[in-house]
PASESE-738376 format. One record per residue (C-alpha): x, y, z. Coordinates in steps of 0.2 Angstrom, whole numbers, plus 5000, padded with zeros to 4 digits. Example, Ala and Ser with C-alpha at 12.3 -4.5 7.8 and 13.67 -1.06 7.14 Angstrom:
// residues 2
506249785039506849955036
END
This chain:
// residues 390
477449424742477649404760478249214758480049214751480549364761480349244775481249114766482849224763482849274782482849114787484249054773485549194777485149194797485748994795487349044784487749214786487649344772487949224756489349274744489649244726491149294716490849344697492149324683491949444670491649634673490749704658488949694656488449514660489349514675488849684682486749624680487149474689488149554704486849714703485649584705486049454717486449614730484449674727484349494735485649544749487149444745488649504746489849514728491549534720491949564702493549494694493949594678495549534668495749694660496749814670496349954662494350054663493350004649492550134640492250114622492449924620490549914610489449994597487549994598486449884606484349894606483649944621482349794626481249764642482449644649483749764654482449914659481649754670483249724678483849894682482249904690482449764700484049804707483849984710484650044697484150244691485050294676485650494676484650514659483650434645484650264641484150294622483850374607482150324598482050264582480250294571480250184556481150054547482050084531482549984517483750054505484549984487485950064483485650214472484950274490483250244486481850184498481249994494480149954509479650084522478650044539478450104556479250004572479750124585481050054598482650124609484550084604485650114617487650094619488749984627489550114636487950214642487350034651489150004657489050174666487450154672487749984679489550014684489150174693487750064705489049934710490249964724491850014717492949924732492049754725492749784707494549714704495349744688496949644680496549474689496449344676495549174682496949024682496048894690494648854702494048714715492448684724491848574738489948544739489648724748490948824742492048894728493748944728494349034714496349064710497149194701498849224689499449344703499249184716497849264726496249154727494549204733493149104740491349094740489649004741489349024722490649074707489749154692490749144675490049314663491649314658491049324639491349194622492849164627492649124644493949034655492648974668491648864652493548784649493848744667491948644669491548614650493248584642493348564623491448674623491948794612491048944600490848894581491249004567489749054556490649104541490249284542490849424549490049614556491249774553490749924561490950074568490150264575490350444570489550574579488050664573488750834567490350734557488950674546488450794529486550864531485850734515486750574523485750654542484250674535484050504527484650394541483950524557483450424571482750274559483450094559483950104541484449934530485149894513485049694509486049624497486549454492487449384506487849544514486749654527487149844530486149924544486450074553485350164570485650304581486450274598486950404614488450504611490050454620489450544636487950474637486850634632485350584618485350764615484950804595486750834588487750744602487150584596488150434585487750344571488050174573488450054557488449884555488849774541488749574538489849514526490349334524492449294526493049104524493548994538495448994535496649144525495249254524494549224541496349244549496849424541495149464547495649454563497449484562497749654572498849814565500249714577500249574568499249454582497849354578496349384590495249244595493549334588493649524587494649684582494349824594494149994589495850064584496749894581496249854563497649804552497949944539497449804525495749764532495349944531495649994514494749824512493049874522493350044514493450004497491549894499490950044504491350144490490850014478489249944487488650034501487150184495487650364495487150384516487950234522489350254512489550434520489550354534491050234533491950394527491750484543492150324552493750344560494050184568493150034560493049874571492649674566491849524576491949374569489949284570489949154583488849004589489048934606487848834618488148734631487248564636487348634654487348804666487648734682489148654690488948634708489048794716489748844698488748924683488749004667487849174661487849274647488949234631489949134642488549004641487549054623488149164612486549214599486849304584486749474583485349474572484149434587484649594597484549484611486349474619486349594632484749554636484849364638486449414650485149534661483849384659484949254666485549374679483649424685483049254684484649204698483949324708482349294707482349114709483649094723482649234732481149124729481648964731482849004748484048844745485448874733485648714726483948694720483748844715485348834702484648694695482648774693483648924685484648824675483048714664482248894661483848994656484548814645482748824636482649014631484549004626484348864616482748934607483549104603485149034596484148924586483149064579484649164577485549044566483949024555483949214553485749224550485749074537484349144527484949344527486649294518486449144510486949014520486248854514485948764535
END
């Protein structure tokens, strides 16, 4: 143990306290600049969204990666991260259970890890509304340049700036995601807006209903505020359903302004159409629970299914994390904690390793072999849950 803290003395003594700038401000770059300042490097976050963000995600499972990294960098959440779920349930859909067996596990929310997260990073380092135009390096440092004209500079520029990332178009140009031919809708209600028979079928189990070339699940989640309190709790839904590349693909993702988004409708955007569309599947297919469900859903959202890796992570002192460098599909539950994964493993390595360069590039074989091996797995998954012949 004693080694590498000897190694980072001696690295930052020669250069100062390093620095590293981090596009992106939601989850994948808050884990990388919580832990690369566990590691005593000094960090700024540049968020293109001006406003807070609050609600932009629905569920996410809670796995040992994230708990790993919060422990790591110090991180003490106010209260439990998420609510439990018992058994696995498979429903057809008259309602009745097909398939029933026990696999406990934690679902947490975007929002509870963005407080948590958020609320451990130094709020003079977090800078909303700068949108990434550009950026330069030499061999020791990067300079990044913004739409207001303001640059910043620094020995290493992180890009967590999501599937849609402008760091990946500035070093990878043309690398871009891949449509898979299906989509998720979704959407929360809050536990008391839900009628008691609906409650007590779906309470705090992961519930499925499989049918051919669609995939319905639902799980419990923390309520807006964070509490995992019985009855201030959310239902989360989720449902696969395939839309073609094209017309269909494109009022998808045409918003209630008439704007077609790159890959996703947030919450409240949905055009009208869309959502008598969703609304009508329900009614027609979804089993008496979920279907209540969708009922009380007052704003329904859609993600297109993406597939992205990269042949590379490391570009200079520039790299990729998170969805900006693999996006996996959902179906692995492994998102949020590949993006605390790569963040860790940055830490942990540089921290080992003590010189920058070779550490980026130790970091960079390790993170390029789990990402490829969980999209691969996550396309199989996908392919074979709705019918995709791959």
């Amino acid at each position: 143990m004693g080694n590498h803290h000897a190694t980072r003395r001696k690295v930052m003594k020669s250069s100062g306290v390093p620095k590293a700038l981090v596009i992106g401000g939601s989850l994948g770059g808050l884990f990388a600049a919580t832990a690369l300042r566990a590691i005593g490097w000094q960090v700024d976050i540049y968020e293109r969204s001006p406003a807070a963000m609050d609600s932009r995600g629905g569920g996410i499972v809670l796995q040992a990666d994230v708990l790993q990294h919060f422990r790591y960098a110090g991180i003490h959440p106010a209260g439990a991260l998420g609510v439990r779920s018992h058994d696995r349930l498979y429903l057809d859909r008259a309602g009745a259970v097909v398939h029933k067996e026990p696999m406990p596990q934690t679902q947490t929310s975007w929002n509870t890890l963005y407080s948590s997260l958020f609320s451990a990073f130094p709020a003079e380092h977090y800078h909303r509304g700068k949108t990434l135009v550009d950026l330069t390096q030499n061999e020791h440092r990067v300079t990044a340049i913004f739409a207001d004209g303001s640059t910043a500079e620094a020995d290493l520029l992180i890009g967590a700036d999501g599937a849609g990332s402008t760091v990946r178009s500035v070093v990878l140009p043309g690398a871009a995601p891949a449509y898979s031919g299906y989509v998720v809708w979704r959407g929360l209600v809050d536990e008391e807006q839900l009628p008691d028979f609906a409650k007590t079928q779906l309470y705090e189990d992961f519930v499925f209903q499989q049918d051919p070339e669609s995939l319905m699940l639902e799980y419990m989640v923390p309520g807006v505020n964070g509490s995992v309190n019985p009855g201030e709790r959310r239902f989360n839904w989720l449902w696969y359903l395939k839309a073609a590349q094209g017309p269909e693909l494109d009022a998808v993702l045409t918003d209630n302004n008439g704007h077609r988004r790159s890959h996703s409708i947030p919450p409240g955007a949905l055009a009208p159409g869309q959502d008598a569309y969703i609304r009508g599947m329900g009614e027609r297919q979804a089993n008496p629970a979920f279907r209540e469900v969708i009922r009380q859903t007052k704003d329904i959202f859609v993600q297109a299914i993406l597939d992205l890796k990269v042949p590379q992570m490391v570009f200079g002192r520039v790299l990729l994390t998170g969805d900006a460098a693999f996006v996996p599909r959902p179906h692995t539950a492994g998102s949020t904690a590949k993006a605390a994964r790569n963040a860790l493993s940055l830490a942990q390595v540089i921290d080992d390793v003590g010189d920058i360069d070779e550490a980026l590039l130790v970091w960079q074989k390790q993170q390029l072999a789990e990402g490829n091996r969980m999209g691969d797995w996550g396309v199989r998954m996908g392919n074979r849950i709705m019918g995709i012949a791959s």
